[in-house]
N, C-alpha and C positions, 0 to 999 in steps of 0.2 A: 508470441510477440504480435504486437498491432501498429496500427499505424498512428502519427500523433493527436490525429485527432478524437480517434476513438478511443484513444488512452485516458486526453483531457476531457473528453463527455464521459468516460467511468470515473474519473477521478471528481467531476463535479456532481456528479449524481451518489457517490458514493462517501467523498471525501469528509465529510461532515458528521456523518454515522459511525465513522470510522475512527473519526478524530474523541467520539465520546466512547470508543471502546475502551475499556482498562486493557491497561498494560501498551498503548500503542502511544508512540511518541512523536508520530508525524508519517506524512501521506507526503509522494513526490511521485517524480514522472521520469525515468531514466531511458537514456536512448542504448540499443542494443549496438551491433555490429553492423548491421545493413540500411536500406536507408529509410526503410518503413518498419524499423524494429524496436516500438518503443516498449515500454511495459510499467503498473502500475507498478510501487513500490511500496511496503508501508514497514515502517521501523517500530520497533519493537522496543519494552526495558526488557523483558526477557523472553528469548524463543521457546515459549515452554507449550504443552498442548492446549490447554485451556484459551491462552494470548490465540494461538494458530487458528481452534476450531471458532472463534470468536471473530476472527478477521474472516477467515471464507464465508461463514455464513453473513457477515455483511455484506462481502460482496457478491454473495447470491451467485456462487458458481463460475464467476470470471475468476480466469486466473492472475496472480500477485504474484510479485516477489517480496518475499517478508524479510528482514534484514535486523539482527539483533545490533542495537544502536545503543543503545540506555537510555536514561533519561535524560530528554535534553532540557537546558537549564537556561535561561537568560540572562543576559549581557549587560 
């Protein structure tokens, strides 16, 4: 967990790279339990290895939470 603002500077620095990974269907910022517990989040169509090892290596070693979502679809 981090704080929010070192969440939204990895989330800006990374959010873009992340957004052109296959298999990833959106980048957010989720707050934890405490009050500087935030953590990046990035959704997934599917949690499979490939999707995983593709997402860390974009973010270069910080850690995520990956969340199996599907593909999201517009309104």
């Amino acid at each position: 967990m981090a704080t929010k603002e070192q969440v939204e500077t990895l989330k800006r620095t990374h959010g873009r790279k992340l957004m052109r990974t296959p298999g990833v269907s959106g980048v957010g910022i989720e707050r934890g339990d405490g009050e500087d517990a935030y953590s990046l989040v990035v959704h997934v169509e599917d949690d499979d290895e490939q999707t995983r090892a593709a997402v860390e290596q974009a973010v270069a070693g910080h850690s995520v939470r990956i969340v199996r979502s599907g593909k999201f679809r517009k309104r």
